[in-house]
N, CA, C and O atoms as a Tinker XYZ file with bonds, in Angstrom:
   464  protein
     1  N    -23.147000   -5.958000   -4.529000    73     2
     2  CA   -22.214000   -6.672000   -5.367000    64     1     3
     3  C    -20.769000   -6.322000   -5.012000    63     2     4     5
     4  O    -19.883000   -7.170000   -4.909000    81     3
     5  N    -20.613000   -5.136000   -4.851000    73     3     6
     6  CA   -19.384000   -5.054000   -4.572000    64     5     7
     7  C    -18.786000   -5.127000   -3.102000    63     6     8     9
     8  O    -17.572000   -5.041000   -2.918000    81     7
     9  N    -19.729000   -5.294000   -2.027000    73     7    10
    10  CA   -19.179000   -5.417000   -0.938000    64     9    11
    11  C    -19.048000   -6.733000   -1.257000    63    10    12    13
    12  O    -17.876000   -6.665000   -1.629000    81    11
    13  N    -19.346000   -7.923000   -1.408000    73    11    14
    14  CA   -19.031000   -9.469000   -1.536000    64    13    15
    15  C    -17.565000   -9.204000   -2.181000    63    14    16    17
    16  O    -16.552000   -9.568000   -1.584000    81    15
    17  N    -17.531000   -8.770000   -3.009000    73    15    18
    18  CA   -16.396000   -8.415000   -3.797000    64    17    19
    19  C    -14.923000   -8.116000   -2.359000    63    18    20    21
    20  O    -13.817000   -8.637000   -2.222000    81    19
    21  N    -15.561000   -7.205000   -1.670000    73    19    22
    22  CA   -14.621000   -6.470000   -0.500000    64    21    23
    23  C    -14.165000   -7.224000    0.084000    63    22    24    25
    24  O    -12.972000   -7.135000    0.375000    81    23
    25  N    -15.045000   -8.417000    0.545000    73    23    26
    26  CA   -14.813000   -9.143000    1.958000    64    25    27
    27  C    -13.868000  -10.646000    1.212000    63    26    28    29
    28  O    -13.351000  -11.541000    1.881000    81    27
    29  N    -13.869000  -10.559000   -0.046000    73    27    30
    30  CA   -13.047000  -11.589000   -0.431000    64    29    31
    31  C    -11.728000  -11.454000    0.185000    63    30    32    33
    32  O    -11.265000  -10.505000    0.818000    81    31
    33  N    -11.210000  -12.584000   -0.119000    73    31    34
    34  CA    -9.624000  -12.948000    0.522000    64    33    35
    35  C     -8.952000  -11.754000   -1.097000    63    34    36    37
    36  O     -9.377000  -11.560000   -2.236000    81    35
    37  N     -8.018000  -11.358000   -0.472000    73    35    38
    38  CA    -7.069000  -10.066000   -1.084000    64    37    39
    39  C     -5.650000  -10.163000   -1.145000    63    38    40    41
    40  O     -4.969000   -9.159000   -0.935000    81    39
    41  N     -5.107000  -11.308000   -1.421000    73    39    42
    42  CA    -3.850000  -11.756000   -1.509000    64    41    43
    43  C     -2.944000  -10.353000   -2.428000    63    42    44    45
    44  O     -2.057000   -9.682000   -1.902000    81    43
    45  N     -3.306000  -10.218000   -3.476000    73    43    46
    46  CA    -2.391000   -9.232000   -3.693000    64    45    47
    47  C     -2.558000   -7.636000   -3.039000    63    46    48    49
    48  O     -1.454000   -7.143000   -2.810000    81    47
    49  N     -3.399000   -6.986000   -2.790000    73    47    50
    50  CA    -3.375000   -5.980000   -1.512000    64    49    51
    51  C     -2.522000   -6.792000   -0.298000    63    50    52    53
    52  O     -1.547000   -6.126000    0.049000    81    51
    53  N     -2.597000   -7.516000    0.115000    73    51    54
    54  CA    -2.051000   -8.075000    1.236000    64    53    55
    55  C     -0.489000   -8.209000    0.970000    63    54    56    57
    56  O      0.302000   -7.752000    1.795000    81    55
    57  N     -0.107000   -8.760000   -0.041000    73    55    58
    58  CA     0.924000   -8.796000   -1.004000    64    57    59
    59  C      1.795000   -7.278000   -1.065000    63    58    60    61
    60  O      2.978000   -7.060000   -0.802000    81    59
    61  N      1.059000   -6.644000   -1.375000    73    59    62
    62  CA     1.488000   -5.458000   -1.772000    64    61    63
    63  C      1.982000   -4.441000   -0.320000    63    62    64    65
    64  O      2.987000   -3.731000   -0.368000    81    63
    65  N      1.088000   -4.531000    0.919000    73    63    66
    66  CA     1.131000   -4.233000    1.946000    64    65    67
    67  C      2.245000   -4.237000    2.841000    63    66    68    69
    68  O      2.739000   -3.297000    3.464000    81    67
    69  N      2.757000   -6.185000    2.786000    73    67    70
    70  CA     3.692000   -6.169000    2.956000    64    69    71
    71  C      5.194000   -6.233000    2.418000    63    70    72    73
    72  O      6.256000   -6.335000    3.032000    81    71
    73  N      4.942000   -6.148000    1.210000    73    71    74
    74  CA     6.021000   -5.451000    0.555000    64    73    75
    75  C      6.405000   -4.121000    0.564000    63    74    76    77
    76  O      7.552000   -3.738000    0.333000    81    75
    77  N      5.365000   -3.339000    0.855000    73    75    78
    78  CA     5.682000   -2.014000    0.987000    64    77    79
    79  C      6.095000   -1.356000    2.543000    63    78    80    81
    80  O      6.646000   -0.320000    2.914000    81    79
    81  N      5.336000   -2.912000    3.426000    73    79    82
    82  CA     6.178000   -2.450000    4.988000    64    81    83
    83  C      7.997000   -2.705000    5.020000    63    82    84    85
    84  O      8.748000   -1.941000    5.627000    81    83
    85  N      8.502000   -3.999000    4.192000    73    83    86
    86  CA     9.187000   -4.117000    4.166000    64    85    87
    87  C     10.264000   -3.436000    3.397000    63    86    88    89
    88  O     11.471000   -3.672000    3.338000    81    87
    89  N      9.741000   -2.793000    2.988000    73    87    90
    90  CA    10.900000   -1.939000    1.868000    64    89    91
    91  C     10.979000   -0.796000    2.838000    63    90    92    93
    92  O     12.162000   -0.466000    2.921000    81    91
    93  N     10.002000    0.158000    3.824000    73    91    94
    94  CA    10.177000    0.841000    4.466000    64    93    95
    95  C     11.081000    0.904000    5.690000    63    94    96    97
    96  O     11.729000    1.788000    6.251000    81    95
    97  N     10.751000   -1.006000    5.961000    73    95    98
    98  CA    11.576000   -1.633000    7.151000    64    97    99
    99  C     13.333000   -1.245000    6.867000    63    98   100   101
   100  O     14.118000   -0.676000    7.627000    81    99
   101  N     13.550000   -1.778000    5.529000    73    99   102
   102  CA    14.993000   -1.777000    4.881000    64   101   103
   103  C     15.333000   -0.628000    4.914000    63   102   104   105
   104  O     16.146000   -0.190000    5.729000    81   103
   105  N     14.603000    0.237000    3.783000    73   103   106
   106  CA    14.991000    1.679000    3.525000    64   105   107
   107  C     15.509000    2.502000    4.657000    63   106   108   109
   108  O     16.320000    3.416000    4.507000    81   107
   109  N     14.836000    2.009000    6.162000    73   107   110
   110  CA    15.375000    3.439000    7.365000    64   109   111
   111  C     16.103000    2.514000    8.325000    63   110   112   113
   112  O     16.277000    2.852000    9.496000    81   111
   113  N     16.607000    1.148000    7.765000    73   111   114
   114  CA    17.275000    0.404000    9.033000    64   113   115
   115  C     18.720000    1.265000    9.304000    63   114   116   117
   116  O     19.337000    1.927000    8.470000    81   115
   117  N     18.937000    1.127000   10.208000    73   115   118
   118  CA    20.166000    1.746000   10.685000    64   117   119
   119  C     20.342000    3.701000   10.824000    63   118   120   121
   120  O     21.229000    4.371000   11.354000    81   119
   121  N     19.129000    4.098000   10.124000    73   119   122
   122  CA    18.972000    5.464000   10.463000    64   121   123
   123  C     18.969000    5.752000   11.870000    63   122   124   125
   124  O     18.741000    4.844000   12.669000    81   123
   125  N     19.249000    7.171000   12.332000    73   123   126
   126  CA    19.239000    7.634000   13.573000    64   125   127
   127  C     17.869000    7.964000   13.852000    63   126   128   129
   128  O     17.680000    8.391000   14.991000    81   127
   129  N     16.794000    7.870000   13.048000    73   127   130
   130  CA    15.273000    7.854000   13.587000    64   129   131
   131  C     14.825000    6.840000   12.996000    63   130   132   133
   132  O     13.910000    6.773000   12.175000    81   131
   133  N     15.485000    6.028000   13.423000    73   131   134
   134  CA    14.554000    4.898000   12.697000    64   133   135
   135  C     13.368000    4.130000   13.432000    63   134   136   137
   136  O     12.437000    3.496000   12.935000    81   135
   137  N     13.649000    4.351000   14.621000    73   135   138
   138  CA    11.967000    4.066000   15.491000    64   137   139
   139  C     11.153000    5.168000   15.260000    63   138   140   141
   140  O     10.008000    4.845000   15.573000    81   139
   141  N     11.194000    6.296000   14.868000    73   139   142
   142  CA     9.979000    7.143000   13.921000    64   141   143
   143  C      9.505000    6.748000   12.684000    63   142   144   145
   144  O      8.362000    6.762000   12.225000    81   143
   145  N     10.575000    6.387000   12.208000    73   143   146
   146  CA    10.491000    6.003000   10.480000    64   145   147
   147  C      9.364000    4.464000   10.706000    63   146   148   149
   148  O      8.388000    4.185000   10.009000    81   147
   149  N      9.722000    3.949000   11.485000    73   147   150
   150  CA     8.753000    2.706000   12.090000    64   149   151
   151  C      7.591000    2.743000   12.241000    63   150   152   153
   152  O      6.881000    1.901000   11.690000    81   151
   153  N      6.926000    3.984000   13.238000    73   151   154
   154  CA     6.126000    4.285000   13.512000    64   153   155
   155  C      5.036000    4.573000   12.885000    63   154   156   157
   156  O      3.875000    4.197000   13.048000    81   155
   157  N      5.751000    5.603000   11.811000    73   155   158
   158  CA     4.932000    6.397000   10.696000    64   157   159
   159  C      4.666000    5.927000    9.736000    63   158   160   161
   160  O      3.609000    6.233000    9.182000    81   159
   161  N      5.700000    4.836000    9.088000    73   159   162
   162  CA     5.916000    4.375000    7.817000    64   161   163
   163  C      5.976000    2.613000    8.147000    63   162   164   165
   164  O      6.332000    2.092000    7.090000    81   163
   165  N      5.805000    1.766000    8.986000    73   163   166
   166  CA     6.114000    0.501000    8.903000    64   165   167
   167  C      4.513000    0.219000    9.891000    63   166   168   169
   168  O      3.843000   -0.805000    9.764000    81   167
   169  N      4.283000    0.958000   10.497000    73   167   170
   170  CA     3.656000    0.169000   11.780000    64   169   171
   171  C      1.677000    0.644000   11.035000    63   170   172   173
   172  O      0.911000   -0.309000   11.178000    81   171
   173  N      1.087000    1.788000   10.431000    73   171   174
   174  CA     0.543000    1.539000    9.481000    64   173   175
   175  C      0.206000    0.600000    8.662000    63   174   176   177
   176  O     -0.925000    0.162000    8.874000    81   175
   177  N      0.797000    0.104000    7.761000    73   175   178
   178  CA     1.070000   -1.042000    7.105000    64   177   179
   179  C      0.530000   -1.839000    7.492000    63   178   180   181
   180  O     -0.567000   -2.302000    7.180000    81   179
   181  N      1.380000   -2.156000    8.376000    73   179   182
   182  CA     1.251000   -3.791000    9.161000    64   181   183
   183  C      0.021000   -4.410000    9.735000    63   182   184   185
   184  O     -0.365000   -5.578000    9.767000    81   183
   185  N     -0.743000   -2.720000   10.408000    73   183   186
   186  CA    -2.217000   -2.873000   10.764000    64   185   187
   187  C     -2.816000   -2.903000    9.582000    63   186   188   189
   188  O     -3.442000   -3.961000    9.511000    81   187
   189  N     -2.902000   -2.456000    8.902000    73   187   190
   190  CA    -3.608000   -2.131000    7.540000    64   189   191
   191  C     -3.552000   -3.578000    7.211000    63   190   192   193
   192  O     -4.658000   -4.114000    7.150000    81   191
   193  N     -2.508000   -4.347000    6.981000    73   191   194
   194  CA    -2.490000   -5.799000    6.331000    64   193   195
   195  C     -3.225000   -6.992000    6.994000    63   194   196   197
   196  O     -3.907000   -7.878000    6.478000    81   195
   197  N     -2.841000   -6.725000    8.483000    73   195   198
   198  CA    -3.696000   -7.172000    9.607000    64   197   199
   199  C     -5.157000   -7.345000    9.353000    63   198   200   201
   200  O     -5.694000   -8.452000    9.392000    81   199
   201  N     -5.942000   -5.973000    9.030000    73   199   202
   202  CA    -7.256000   -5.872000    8.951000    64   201   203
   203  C     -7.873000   -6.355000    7.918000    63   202   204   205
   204  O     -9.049000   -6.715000    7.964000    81   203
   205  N     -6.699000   -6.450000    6.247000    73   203   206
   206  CA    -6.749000   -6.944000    4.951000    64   205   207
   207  C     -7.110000   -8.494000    5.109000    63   206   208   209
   208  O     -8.059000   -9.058000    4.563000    81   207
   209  N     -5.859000   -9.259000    6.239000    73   207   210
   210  CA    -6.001000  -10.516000    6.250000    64   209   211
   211  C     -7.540000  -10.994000    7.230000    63   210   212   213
   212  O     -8.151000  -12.062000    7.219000    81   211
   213  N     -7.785000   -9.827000    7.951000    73   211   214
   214  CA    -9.241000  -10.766000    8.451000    64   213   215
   215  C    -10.380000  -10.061000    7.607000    63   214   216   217
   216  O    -11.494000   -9.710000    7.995000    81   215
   217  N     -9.871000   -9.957000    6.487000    73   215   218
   218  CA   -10.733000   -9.078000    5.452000    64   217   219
   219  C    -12.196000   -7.993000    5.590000    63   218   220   221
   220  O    -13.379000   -7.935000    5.257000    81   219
   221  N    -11.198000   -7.280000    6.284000    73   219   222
   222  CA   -12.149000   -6.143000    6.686000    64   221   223
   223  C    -12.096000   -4.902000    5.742000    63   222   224   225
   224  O    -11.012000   -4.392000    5.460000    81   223
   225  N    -13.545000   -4.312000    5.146000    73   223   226
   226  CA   -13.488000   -3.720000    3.907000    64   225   227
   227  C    -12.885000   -2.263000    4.134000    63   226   228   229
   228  O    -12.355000   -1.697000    3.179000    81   227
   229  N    -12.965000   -1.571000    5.531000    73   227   230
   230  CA   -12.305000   -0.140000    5.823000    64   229   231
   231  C    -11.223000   -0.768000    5.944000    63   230   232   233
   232  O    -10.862000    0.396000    6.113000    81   231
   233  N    -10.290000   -1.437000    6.037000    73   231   234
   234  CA    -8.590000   -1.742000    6.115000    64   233   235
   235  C     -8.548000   -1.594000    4.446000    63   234   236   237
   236  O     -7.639000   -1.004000    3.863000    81   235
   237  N     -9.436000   -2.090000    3.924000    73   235   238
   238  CA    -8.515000   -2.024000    1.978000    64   237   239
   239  C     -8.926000   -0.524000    1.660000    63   238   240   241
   240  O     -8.237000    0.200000    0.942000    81   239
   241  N     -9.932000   -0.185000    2.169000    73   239   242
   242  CA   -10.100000    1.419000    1.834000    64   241   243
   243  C     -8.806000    2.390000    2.040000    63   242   244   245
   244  O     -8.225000    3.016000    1.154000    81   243
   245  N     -8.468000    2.354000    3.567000    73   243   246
   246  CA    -7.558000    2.750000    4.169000    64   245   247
   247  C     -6.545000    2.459000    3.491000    63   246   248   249
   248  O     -5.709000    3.289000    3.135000    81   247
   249  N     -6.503000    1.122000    3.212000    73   247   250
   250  CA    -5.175000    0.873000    2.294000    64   249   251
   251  C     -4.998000    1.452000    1.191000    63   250   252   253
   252  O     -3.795000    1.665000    1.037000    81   251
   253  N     -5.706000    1.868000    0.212000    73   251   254
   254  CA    -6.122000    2.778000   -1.142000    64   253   255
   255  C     -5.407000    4.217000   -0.153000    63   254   256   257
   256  O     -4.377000    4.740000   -0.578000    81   255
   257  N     -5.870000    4.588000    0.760000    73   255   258
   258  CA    -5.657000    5.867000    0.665000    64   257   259
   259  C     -4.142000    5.882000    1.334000    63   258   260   261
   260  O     -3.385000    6.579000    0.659000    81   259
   261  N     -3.658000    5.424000    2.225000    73   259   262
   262  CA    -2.175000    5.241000    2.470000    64   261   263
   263  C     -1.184000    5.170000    1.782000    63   262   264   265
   264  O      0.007000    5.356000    2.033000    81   263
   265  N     -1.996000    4.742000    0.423000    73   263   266
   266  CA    -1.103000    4.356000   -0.527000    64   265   267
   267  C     -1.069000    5.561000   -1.432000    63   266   268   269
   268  O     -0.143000    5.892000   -2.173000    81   267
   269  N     -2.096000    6.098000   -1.273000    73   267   270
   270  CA    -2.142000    7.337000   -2.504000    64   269   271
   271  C     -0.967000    8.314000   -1.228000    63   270   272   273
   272  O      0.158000    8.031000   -1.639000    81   271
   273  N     -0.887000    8.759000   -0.635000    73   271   274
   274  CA     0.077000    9.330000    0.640000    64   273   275
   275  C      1.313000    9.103000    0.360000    63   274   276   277
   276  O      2.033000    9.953000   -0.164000    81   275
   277  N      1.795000    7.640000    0.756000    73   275   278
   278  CA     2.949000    6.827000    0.411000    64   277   279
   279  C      3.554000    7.047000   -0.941000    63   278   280   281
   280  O      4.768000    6.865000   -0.845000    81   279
   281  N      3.173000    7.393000   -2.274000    73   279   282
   282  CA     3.263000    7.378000   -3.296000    64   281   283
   283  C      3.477000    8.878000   -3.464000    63   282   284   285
   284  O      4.204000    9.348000   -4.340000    81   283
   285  N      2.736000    9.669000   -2.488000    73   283   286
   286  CA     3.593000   11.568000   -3.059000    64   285   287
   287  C      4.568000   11.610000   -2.325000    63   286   288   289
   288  O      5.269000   12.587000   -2.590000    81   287
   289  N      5.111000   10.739000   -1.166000    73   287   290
   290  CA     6.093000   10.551000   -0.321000    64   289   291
   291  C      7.453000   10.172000   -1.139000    63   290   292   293
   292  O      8.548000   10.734000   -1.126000    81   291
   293  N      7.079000    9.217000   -1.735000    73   291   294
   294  CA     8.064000    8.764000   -2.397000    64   293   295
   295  C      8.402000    9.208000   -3.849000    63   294   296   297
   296  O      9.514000    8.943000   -4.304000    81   295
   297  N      7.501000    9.858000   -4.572000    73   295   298
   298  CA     7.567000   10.709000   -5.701000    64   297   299
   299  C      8.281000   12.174000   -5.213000    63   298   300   301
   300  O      9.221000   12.589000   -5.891000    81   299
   301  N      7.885000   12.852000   -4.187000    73   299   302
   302  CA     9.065000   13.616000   -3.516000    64   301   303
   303  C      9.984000   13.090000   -3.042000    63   302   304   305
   304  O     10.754000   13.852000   -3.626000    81   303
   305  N     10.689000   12.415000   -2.458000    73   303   306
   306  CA    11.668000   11.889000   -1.988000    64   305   307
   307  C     12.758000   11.330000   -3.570000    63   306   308   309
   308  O     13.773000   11.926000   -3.929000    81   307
   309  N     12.395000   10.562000   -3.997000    73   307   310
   310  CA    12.919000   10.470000   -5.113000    64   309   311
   311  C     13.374000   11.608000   -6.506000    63   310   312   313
   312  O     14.306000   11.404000   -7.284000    81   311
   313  N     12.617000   12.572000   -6.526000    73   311   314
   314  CA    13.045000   13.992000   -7.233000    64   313   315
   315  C     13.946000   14.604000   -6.232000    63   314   316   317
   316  O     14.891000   14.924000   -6.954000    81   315
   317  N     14.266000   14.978000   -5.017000    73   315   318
   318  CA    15.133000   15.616000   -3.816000    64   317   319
   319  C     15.901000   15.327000   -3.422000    63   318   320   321
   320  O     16.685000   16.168000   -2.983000    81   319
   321  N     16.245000   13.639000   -3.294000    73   319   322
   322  CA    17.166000   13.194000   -2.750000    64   321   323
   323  C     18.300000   12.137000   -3.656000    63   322   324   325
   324  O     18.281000   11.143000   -2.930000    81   323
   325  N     18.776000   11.970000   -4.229000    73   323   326
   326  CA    19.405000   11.441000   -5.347000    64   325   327
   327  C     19.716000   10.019000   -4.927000    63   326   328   329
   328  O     19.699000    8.940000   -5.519000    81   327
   329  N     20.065000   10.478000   -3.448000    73   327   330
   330  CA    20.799000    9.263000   -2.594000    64   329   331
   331  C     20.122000    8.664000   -1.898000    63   330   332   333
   332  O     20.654000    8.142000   -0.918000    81   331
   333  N     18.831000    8.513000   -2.093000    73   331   334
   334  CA    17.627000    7.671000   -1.584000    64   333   335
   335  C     16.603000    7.330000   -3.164000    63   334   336   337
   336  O     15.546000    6.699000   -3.156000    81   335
   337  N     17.219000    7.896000   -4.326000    73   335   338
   338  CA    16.251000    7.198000   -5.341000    64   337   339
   339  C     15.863000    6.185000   -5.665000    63   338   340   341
   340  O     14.728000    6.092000   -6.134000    81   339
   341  N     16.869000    4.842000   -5.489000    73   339   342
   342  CA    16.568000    3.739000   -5.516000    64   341   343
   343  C     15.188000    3.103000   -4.653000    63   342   344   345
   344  O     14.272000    2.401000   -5.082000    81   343
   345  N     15.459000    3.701000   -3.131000    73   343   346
   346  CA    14.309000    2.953000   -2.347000    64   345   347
   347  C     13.148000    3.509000   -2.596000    63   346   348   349
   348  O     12.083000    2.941000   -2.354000    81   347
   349  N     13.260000    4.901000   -3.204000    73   347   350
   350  CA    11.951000    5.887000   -3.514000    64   349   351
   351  C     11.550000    5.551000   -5.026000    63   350   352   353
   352  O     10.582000    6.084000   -5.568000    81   351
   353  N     12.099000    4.934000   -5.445000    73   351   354
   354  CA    11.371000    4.693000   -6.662000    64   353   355
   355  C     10.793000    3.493000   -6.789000    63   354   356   357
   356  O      9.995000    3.259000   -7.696000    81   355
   357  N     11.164000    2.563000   -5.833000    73   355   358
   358  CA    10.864000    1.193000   -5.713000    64   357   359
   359  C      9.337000    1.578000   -4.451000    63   358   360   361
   360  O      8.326000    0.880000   -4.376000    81   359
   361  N      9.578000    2.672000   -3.730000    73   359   362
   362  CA     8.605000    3.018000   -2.980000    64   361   363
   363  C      7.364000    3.181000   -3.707000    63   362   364   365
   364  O      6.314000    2.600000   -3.434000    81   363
   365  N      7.605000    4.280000   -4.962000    73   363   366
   366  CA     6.337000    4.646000   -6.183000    64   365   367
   367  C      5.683000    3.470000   -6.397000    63   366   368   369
   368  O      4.596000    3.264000   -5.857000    81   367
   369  N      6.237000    2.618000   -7.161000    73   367   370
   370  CA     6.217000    1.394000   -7.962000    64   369   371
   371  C      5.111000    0.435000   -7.173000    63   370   372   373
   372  O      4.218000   -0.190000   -7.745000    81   371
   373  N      5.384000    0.451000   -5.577000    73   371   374
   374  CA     4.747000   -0.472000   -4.705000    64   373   375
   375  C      3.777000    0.179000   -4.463000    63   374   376   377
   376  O      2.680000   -0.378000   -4.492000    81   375
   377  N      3.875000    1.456000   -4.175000    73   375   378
   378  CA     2.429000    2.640000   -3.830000    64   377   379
   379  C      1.320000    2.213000   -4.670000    63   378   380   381
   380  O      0.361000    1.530000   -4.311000    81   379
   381  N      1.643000    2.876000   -6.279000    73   379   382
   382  CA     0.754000    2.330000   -7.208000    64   381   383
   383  C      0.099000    0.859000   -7.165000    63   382   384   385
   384  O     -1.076000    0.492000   -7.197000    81   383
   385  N      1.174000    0.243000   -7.090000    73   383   386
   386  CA     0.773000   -1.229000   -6.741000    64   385   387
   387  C     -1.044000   -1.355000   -5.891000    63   386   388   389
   388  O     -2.171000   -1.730000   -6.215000    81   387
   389  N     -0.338000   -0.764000   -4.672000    73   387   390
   390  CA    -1.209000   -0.507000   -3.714000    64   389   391
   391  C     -2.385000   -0.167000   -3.732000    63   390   392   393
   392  O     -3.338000   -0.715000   -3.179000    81   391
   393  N     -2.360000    0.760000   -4.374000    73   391   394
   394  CA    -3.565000    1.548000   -4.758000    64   393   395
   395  C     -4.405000    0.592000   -6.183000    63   394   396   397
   396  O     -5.636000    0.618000   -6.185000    81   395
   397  N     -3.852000   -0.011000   -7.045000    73   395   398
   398  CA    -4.738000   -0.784000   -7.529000    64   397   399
   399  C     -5.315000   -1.462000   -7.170000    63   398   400   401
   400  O     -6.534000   -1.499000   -7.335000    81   399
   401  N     -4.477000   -2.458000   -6.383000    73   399   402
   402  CA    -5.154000   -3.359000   -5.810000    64   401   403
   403  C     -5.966000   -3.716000   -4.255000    63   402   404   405
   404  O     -6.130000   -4.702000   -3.536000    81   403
   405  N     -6.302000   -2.408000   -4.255000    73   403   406
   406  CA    -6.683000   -1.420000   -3.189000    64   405   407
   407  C     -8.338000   -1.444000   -3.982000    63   406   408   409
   408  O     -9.419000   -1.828000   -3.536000    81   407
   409  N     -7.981000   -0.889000   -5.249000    73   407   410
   410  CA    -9.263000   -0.094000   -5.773000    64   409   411
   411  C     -9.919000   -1.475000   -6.893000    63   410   412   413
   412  O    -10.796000   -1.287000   -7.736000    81   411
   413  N     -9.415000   -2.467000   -6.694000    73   411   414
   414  CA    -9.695000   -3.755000   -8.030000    64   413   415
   415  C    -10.874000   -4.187000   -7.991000    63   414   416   417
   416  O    -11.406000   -4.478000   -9.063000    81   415
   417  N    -11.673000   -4.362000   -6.639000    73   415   418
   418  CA   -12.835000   -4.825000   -7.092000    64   417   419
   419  C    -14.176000   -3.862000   -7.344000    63   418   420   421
   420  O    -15.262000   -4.296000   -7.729000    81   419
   421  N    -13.856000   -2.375000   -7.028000    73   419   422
   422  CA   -14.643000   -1.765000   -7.512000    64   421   423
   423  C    -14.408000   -1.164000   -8.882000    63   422   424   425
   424  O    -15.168000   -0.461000   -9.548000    81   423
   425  N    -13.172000   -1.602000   -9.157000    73   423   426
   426  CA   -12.777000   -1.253000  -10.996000    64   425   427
   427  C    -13.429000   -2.214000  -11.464000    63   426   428   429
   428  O    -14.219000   -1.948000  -12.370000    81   427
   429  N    -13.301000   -3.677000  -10.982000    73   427   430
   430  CA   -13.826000   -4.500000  -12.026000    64   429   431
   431  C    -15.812000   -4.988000  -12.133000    63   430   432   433
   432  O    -16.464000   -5.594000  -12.983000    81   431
   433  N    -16.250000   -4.198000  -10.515000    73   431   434
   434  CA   -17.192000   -4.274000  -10.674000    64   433   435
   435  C    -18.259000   -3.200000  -11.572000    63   434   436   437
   436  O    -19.385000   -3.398000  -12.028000    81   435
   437  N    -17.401000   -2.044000  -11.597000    73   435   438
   438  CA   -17.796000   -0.962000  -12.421000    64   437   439
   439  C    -17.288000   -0.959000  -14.267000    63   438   440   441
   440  O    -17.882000   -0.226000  -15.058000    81   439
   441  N    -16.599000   -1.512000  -14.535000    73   439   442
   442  CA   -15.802000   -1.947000  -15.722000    64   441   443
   443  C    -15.955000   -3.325000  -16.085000    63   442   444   445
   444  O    -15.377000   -3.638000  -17.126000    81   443
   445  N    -16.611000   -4.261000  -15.468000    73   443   446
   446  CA   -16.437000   -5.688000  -15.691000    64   445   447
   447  C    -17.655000   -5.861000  -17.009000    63   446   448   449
   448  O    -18.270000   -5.051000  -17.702000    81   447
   449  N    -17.619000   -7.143000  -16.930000    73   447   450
   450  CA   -18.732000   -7.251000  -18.374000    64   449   451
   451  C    -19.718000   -7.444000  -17.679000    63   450   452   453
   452  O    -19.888000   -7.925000  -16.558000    81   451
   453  N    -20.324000   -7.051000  -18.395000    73   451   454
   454  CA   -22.358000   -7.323000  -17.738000    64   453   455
   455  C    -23.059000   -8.040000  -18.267000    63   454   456   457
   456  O    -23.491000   -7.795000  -19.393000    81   455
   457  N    -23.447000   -9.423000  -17.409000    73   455   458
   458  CA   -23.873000  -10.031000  -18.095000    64   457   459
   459  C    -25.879000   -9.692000  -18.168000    63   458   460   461
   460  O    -26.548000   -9.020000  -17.384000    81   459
   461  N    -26.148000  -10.145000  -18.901000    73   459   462
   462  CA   -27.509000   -9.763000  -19.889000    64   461   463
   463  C    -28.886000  -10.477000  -19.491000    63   462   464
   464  O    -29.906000  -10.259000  -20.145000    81   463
């Protein structure tokens, strides 16, 4: 049941994916490492969304857990740096994101109503 669930089309993981490449894209443009910041933090993503859109069920897994990563990244970054809170809190916000809708169809297959 819940792999049918997996292999569905995932618009908001996908959604969320690339919103969160793109905020990473913004957040380090013009930095002096910003082809690392790419690497580590944008180019992830992008595969991850890649594998989402030909709906492959280890890309949304992966995506759950990148996101749980991404999200202590930016929960540190945002307590440390004052002058990066904005993109780090908007970073949290999308993480979580991530991770729900990462983890939605086995919430709703484990939580859903049962029918009788």
């Amino acid at each position: 049941m819940i792999e049918g669930a997996v292999r569905r089309r995932r618009p908001g993981l996908a959604a969320a994916l690339a919103a969160l490449a793109a905020l990473y894209a913004a957040w380090f443009a013009g930095d002096r490492h910003m082809l690392a910041a790419l690497l580590v933090f944008v180019l992830p993503l992008v595969v991850l969304l890649l594998g989402v859109l030909l709906r492959s069920a280890r890309a949304a897994f992966w995506a759950g857990v990148l996101g749980l990563l991404l999200f202590c990244h930016a929960v540190m970054t945002a307590w440390s740096e004052p002058g990066e809170r904005g993109f780090a809190l908007a970073a949290t916000a999308l993480s979580v994101l991530l991770v729900f809708a990462s983890s939605w169809p086995g919430l709703r297959a484990r939580f859903g109503r049962r029918s009788t």
